[in-house]
C-alpha positions as semicolon CSV with decimal commas, in nm:
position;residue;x (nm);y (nm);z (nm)
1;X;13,661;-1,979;7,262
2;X;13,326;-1,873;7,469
3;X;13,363;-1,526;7,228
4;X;13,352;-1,732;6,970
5;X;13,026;-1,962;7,076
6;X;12,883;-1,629;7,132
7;X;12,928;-1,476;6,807
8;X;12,771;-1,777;6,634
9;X;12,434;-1,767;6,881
10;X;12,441;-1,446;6,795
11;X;12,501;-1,462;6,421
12;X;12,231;-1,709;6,396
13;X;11,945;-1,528;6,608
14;X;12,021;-1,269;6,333
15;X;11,986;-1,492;6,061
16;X;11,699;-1,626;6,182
17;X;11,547;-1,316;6,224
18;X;11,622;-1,182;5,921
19;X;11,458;-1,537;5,750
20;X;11,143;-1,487;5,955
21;X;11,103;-1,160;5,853
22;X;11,172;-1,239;5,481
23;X;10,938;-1,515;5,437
24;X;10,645;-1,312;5,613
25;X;10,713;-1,075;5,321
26;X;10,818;-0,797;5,530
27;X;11,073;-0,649;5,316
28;X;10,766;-0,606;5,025
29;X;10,561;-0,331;5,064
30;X;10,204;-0,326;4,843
31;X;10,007;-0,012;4,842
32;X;9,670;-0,042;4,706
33;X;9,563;0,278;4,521
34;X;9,193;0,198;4,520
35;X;8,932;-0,148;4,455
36;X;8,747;-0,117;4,164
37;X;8,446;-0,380;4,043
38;X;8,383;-0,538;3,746
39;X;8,088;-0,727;3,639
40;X;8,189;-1,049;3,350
41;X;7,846;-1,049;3,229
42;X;7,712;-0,754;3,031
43;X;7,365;-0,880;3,172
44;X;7,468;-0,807;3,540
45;X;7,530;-0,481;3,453
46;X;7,154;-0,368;3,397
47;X;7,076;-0,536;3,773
48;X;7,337;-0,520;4,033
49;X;7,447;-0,261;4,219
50;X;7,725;-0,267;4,388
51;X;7,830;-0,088;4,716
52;X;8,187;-0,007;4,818
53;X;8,407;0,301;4,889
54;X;8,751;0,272;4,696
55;X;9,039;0,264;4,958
56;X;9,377;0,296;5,002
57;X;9,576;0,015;5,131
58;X;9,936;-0,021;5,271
59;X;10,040;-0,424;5,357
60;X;10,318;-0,646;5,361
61;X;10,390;-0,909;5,085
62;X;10,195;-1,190;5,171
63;X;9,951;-1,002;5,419
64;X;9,538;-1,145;5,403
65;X;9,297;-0,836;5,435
66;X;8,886;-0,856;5,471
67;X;8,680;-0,665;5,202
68;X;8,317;-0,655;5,210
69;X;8,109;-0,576;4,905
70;X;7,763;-0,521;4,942
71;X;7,499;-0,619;4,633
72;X;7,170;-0,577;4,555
73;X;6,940;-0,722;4,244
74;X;6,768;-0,431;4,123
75;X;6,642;-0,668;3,785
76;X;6,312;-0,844;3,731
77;X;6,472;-1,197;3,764
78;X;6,722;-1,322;4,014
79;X;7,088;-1,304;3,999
80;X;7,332;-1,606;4,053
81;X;7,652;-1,501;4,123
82;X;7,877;-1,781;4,015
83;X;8,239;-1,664;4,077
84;X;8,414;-1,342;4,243
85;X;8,790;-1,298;4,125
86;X;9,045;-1,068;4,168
87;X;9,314;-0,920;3,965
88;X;9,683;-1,063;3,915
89;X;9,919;-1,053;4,175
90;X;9,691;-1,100;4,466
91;X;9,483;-1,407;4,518
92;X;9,122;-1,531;4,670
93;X;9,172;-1,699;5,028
94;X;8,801;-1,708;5,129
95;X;8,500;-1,597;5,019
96;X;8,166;-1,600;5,197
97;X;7,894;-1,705;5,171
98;X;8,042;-1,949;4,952
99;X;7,966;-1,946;4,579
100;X;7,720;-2,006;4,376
101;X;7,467;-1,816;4,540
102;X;7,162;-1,646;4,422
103;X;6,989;-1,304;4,461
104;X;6,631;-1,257;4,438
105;X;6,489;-0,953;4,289
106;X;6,471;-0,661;4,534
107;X;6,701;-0,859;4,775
108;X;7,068;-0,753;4,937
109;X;7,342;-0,969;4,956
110;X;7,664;-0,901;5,151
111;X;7,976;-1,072;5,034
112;X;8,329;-1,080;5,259
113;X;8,638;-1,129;5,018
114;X;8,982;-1,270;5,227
115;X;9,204;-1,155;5,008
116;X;9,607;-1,245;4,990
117;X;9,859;-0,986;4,906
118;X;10,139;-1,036;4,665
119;X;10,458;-1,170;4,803
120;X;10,664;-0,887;4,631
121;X;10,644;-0,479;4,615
122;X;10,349;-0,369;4,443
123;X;10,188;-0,001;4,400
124;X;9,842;0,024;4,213
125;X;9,469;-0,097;4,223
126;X;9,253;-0,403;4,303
127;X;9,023;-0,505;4,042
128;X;8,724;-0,721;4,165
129;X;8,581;-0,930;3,893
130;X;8,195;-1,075;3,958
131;X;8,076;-1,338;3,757
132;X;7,696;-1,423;3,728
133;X;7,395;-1,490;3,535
134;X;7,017;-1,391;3,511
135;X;6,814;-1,717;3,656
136;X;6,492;-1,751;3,448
């Protein structure tokens, strides 16, 4: 009978293990082949510049990772960035400073981008997607 008891504790410490490690999407593995930008607004494209070295990453499903893009308004009139997405599966969990924000002419602004991994196996790239206008 205590062989028994045993088996069971030990059957569910297994279980529960196995659960834990399931739903903390360790049995997906993503592997980002590069982060690419994209500006939404053809006007952007004439003034921002964007600074970032495409990277490889290798996460768990479900795993949050820091990016930091760094722009700068090289236009006659000020930018207002009014949205930063990313592409389908992952997801936006933060970003800072928090949008809408606006760049003067001339000016840098640093932007840090939590971003969620899928919670399932994934091999490819992250596409950044900046939306914005010209202020008059």
């Amino acid at each position: 009978m205590k062989g028994v008891i045993v088996g069971i504790v030990v059957l569910l410490i297994v279980v529960g293990a196995l659960y834990y490690l399931y739903t903390n999407g360790y049995f997906y593995t993503v592997n980002i082949n590069g982060v690419y930008i994209t500006y939404q607004n053809n006007f952007l494209i004439e003034s921002i510049q964007t600074s970032y070295t495409n990277t490889s990453l290798s996460l768990h499903g479900g795993e949050t990772f820091v990016i930091t893009l760094t722009t700068k308004d090289n236009g006659l009139l000020p930018v207002k960035i009014t949205g930063i997405n990313v592409s389908k599966p992952f997801s936006i969990v933060n970003t800072a400073p928090s949008l809408p924000v606006t760049i003067s002419h001339g000016q840098n602004m640093t932007f840090t981008i939590t971003v969620k991994a899928p919670m399932e196996s994934y091999t490819g790239s992250l596409q950044i997607y900046i939306n914005g206008t010209k202020v008059l």
